[in-house]
C-alpha positions as CSV (number, residue, x, y, z in Angstrom):
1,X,118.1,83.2,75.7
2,X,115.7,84.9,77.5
3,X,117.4,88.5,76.9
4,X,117.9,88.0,74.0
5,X,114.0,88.3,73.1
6,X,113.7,91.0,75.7
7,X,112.4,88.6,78.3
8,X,114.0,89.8,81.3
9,X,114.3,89.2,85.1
10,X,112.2,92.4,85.5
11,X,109.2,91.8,83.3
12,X,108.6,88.3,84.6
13,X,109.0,90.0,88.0
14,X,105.9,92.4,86.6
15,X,103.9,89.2,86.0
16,X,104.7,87.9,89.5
17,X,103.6,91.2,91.0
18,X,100.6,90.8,89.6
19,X,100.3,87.3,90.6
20,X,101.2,88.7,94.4
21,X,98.4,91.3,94.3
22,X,96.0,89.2,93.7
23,X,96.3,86.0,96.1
24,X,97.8,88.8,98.6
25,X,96.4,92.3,98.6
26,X,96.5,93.0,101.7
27,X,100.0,94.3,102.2
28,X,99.4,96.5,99.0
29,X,96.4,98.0,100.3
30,X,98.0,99.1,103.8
31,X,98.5,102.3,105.0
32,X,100.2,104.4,107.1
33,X,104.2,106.1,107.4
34,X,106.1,102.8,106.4
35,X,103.6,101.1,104.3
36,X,104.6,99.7,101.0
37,X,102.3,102.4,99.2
38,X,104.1,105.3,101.2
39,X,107.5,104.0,100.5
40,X,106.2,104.0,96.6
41,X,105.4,107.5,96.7
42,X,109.0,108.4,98.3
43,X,110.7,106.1,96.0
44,X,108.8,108.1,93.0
45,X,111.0,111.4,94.1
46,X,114.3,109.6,94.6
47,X,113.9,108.6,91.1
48,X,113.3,111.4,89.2
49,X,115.8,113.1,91.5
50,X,118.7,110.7,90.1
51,X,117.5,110.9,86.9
52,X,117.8,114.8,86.9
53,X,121.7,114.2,88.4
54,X,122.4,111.5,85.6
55,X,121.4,115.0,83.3
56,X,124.6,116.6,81.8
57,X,123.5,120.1,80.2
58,X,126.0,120.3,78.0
59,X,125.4,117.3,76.3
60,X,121.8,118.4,75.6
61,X,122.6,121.8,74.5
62,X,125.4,120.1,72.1
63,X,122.4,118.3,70.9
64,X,120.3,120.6,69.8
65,X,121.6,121.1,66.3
66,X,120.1,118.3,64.7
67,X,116.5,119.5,65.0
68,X,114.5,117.9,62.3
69,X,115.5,114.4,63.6
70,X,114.1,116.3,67.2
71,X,110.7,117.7,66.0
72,X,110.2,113.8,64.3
73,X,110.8,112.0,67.2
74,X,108.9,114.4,69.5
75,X,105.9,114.8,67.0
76,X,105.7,110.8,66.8
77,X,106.0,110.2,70.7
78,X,103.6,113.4,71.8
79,X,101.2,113.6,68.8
80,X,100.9,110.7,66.3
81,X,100.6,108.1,69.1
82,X,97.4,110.2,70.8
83,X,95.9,110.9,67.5
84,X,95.9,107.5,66.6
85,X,94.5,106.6,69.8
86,X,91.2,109.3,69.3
87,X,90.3,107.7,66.4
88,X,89.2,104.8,68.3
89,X,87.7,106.5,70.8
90,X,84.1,106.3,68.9
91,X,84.2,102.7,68.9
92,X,86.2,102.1,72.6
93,X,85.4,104.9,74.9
94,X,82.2,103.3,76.4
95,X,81.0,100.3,78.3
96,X,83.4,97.5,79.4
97,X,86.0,99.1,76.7
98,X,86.1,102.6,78.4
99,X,88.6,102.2,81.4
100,X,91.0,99.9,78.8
101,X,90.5,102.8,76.5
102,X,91.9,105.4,78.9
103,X,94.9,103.5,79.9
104,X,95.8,102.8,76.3
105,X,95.5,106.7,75.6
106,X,97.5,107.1,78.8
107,X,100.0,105.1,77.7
108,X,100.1,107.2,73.8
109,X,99.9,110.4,76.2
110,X,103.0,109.2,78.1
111,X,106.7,110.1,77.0
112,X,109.9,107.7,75.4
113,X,111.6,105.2,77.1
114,X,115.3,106.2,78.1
115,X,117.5,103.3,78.6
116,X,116.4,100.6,76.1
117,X,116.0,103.8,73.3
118,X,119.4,103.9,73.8
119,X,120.5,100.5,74.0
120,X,118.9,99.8,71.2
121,X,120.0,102.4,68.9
122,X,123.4,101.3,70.0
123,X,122.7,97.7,68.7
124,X,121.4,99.1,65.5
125,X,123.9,101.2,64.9
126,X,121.8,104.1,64.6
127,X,123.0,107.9,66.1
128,X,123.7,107.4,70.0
129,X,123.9,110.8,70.6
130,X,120.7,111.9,69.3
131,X,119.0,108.9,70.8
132,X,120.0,110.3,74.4
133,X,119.1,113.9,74.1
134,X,115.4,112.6,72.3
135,X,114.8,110.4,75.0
136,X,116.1,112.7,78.0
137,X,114.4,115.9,76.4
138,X,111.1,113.6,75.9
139,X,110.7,112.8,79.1
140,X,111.0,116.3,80.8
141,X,108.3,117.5,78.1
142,X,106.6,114.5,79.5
143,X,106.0,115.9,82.7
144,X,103.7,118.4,81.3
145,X,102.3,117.0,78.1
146,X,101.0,114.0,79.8
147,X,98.7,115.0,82.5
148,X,98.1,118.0,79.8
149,X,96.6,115.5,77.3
150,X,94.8,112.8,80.3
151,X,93.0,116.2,80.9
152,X,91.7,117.2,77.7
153,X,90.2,113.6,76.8
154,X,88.6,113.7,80.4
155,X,87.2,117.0,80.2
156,X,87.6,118.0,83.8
157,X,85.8,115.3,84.8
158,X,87.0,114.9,88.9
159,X,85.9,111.2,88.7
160,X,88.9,110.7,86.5
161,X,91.3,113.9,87.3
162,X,91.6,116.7,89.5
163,X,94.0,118.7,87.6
164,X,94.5,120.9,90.7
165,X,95.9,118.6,93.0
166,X,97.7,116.9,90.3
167,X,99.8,119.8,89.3
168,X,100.8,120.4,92.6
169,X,101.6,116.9,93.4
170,X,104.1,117.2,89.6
171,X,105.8,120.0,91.3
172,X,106.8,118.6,94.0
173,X,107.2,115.2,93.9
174,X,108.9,114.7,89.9
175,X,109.6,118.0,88.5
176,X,111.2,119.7,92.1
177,X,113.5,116.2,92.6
178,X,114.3,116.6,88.8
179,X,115.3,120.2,88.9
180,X,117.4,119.6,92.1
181,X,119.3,116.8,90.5
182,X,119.8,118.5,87.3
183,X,121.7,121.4,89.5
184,X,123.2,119.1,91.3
185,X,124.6,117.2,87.8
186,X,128.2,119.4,87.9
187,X,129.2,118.4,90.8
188,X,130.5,114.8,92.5
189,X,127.0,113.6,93.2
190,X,126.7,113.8,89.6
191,X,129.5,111.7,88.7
192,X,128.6,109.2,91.5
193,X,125.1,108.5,89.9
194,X,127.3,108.7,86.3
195,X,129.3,105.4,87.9
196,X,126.5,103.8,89.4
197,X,124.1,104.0,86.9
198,X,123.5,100.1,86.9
199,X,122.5,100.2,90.6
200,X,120.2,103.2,90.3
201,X,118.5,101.2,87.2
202,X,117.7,98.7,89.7
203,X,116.4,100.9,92.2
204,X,113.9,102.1,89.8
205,X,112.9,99.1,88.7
206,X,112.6,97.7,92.4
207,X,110.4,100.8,92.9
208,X,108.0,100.4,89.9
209,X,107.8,96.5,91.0
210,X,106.4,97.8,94.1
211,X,104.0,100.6,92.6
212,X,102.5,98.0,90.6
213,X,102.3,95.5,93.3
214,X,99.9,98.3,95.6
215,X,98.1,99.4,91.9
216,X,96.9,95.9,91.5
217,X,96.7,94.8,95.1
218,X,93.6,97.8,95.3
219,X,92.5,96.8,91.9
220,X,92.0,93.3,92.7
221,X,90.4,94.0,96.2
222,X,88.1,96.2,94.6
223,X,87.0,93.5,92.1
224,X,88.3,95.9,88.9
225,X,88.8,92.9,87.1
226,X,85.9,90.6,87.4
227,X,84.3,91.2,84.0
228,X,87.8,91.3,82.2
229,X,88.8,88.0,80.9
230,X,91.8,86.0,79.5
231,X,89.9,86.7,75.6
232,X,90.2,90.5,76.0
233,X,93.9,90.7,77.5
234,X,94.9,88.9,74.6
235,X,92.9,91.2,72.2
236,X,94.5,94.5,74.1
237,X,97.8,92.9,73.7
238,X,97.2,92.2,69.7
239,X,95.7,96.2,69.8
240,X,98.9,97.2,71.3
241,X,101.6,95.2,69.6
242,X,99.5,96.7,66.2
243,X,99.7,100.1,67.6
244,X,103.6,99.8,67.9
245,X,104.6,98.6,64.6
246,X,101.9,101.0,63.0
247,X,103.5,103.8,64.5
248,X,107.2,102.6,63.9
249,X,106.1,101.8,59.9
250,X,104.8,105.8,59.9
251,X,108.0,107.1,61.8
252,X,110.3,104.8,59.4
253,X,108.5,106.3,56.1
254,X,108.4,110.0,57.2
255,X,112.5,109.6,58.1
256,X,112.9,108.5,54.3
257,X,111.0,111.0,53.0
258,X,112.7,113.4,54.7
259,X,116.0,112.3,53.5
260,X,117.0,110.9,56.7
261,X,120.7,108.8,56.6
262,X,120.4,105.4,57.9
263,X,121.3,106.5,61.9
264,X,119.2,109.4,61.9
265,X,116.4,106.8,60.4
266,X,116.9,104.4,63.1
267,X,116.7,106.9,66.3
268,X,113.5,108.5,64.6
269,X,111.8,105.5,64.5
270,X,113.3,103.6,68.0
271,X,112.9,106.5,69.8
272,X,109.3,107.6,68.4
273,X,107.9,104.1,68.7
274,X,108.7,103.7,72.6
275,X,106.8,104.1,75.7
276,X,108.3,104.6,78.9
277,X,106.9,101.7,81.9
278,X,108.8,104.3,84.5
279,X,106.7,107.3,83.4
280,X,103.8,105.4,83.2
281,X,104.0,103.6,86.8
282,X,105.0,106.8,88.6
283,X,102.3,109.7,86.8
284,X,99.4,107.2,87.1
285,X,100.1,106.8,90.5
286,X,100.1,110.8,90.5
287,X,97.5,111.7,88.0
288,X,95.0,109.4,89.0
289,X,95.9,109.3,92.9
290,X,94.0,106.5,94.7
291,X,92.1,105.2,91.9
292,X,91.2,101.5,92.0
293,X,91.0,102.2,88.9
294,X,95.0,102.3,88.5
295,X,95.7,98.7,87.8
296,X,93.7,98.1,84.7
297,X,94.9,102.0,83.4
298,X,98.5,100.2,83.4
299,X,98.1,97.0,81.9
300,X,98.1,98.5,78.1
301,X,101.7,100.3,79.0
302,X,102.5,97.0,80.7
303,X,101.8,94.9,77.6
304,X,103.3,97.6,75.8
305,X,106.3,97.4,77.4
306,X,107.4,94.4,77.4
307,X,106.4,93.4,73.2
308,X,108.3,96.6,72.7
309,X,111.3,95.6,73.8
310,X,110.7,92.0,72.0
311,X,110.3,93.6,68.6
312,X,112.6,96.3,69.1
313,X,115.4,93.5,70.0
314,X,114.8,91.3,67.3
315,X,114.5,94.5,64.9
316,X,117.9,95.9,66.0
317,X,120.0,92.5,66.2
318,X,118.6,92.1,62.5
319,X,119.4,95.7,61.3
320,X,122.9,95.0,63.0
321,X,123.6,91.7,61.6
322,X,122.8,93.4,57.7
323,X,124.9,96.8,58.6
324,X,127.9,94.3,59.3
325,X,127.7,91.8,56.9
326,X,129.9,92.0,53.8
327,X,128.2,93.0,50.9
């Protein structure tokens, strides 16, 4: 029942995490070779690296004909969602509002979702194929339009980003392990990550669960969120929830006016509307490094995440239930 609403195992495990953190920091806030934070960071590689091998290039040169739908669903995820965002700033970016503020715009900055785009298209019925190569090409643009964007609205400040050290940490440790697994896709490795896609979900998951864990474990020894109460998580989850319907109501009106057919329509606006939690987890703990900041930056892409993927199911099982019922 749960699933079926988008509730599951892995966002109540999100809530527990945070639960952990905060009666139990201590583990999350270790250091040193084998410490959960370290392990993070190494888990962070392994999973762009199987996310470059899951790649097939000829797939996403074969979809590169349909480039209207493309531009859309890039333009939405990379440019509508942080516009949006910077007309709030005026009102937001100060006081008590100012770190919620960044992570929302983080989470606008940040790239679409891979998996449930997909799944959900698929329930929909909208254009699978399309679907993949907008959400695989997204998030490779990701890597550089993100911390491109977190640096503009920061302005260079080093209390927030040190763009230096943060390109050299992309290299190495997401765009290298992507670039070796997408060279890698031909051969049998390839297809081995191809059949055990299911397991390597769960190994990213299992590695997000623990990125968040050390996030909030420093974030809650640190105090980050003594002045932030029940009242404004509720408002930041209303702000977000708006935010995602506002942009799926733009994406859905620009697809009809450009004459979009009723798949095309549905990728444009699934795949335009949707964040990515894996982006978000692993480039925070990149961009802003060892920020006690972190764990409030990723509560707006954690709400976001999971009443995405309740709309979006309840959206897709009723667009699939009218697509197959007799007229």
């Amino acid at each position: 029942m749960l699933a079926r609403f988008g509730l599951d195992w892995f966002i109540l495990s999100l809530i527990g995490m945070i639960m952990l953190a905060s009666q139990f920091p201590g583990p999350g806030i270790a250091k040193g070779a084998f410490s959960i934070s370290s392990l993070a960071n190494l888990g962070i590689s392994f999973i762009f690296f199987f996310y470059g091998l899951k790649l097939n290039r000829k797939k996403l040169v074969a979809g590169l004909s349909n480039w209207r739908l493309h531009i859309l669903v890039q333009a939405g995820t990379f440019i509508l969602f942080p516009v949006l965002l910077l007309l709030l700033r005026p009102w937001l970016d100060h006081g008590n509002t100012q770190v919620l503020w960044l992570g929302s715009f983080f989470l606008a900055a940040l790239p679409s979702t891979v998996s449930s785009s997909v799944v959900m298209v698929s329930i929909a019925n909208g254009n699978i194929p399309a679907a993949i190569f907008n959400a695989s090409i997204s998030s490779l643009m990701g890597i550089f339009i993100t911390p491109a964007w977190m640096a503009i609205v920061t302005g260079g400040q080093q209390n927030h980003l040190d763009m230096s050290d943060v390109v050299v940490k992309l290299l190495l440790q997401i765009l290298l392990p992507v670039v070796a697994g997408l060279l890698l896709n031909p051969t049998r490795l390839g297809q081995v990550a191809e059949k055990y896609n299911k397991q390597l979900k769960y190994f990213d998951q299992i590695v997000i669960l623990s990125i968040v864990y050390t996030a909030f474990s420093d974030s809650f020894d640190k105090h980050m969120f003594s002045n932030l109460g029940i009242g404004e998580l509720f408002i930041l989850g209303a702000c977000v929830l708006a935010l995602f319907f506002m942009v799926y109501f733009i994406m859905n009106n620009i697809a009809r006016l450009l004459l979009f057919n009723r798949e095309d329509r549905i990728t444009a606006t699934f795949c335009g509307s949707k964040k990515s939690l894996i982006h978000g987890t692993v480039m925070a703990k990149v961009i802003f490094m060892n920020s006690p900041l972190i764990g409030i930056l990723l509560l707006p892409i954690m709400l976001y995440h999971a009443l995405q993927l309740i709309s979006v199911s309840v959206i897709a099982q009723g667009m699939a239930r009218k697509h197959t019922s007799p007229a």
